[in-house]
C-alpha positions, 0 to 999 in steps of 0.5 A, spaced: 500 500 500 506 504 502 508 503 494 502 505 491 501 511 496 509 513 494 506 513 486 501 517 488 504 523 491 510 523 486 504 524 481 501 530 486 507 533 485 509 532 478 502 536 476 503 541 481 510 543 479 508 544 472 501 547 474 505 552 479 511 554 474 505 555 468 504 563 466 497 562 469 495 565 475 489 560 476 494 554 474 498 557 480 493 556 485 491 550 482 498 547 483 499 550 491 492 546 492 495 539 489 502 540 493 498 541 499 495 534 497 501 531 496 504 533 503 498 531 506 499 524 504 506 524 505 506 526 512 500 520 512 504 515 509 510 516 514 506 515 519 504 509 517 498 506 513 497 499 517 494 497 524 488 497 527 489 499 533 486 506 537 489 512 536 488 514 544 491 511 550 488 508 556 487 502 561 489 495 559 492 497 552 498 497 550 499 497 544 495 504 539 497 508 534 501 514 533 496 520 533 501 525 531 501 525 523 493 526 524 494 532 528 500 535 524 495 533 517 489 537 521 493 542 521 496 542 515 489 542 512 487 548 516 494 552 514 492 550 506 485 553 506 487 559 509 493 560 504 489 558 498 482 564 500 488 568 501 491 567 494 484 566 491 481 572 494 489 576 491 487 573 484 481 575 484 483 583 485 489 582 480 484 580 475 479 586 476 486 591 475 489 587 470 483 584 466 487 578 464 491 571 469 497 571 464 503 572 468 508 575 462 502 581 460 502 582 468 510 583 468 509 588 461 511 583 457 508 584 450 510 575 449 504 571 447 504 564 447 
């Protein structure tokens, strides 16, 4: 399953590299939000995939899973949504100035592809 897991997030990133180095600026924000993805898998998947045991400690169990790669995904996931309506709401300002989410035409480039 870790195996499978590790395709997956390496397909996440590709997509989001590529997304993110693109000359559109929705495409940028489309890559942010699948690097964010990724990230939270990774972090799941280093935590561990199998067990069946509770994350919570109490009387007579010895043996519980660790439940800090939750709560660091919990918090990434949190981090992320923020992030992601703070571009959201930038590029939706940039758009109406600019009229356009092509990065050259932004900068003053007059290049078209």
């Amino acid at each position: 399953m870790e195996f499978i897991m590790a395709i997956v997030i390496g397909v996440l990133f590709m997509a989001a590299v590529y997304l993110i180095l693109s000359r559109s600026l929705l495409r940028v924000i489309l890559g942010t939000g699948l690097l964010s993805h990724g990230a939270h898998l990774l972090i799941l998947t280093m935590g561990g995939l199998g067990g069946t045991s509770p994350p919570v400690l109490a009387d007579g169990i010895t043996d519980y899973a660790d439940p800090l790669p939750q709560a660091l995904i919990l918090t990434a996931i949190v981090i992320s949504f923020g992030v992601t309506a703070f571009i959201v709401v930038s590029f939706y300002r940039t758009y109406g100035e600019h009229g356009t989410d092509n990065m050259n035409l932004m900068k003053g480039n007059d290049e078209h592809d």
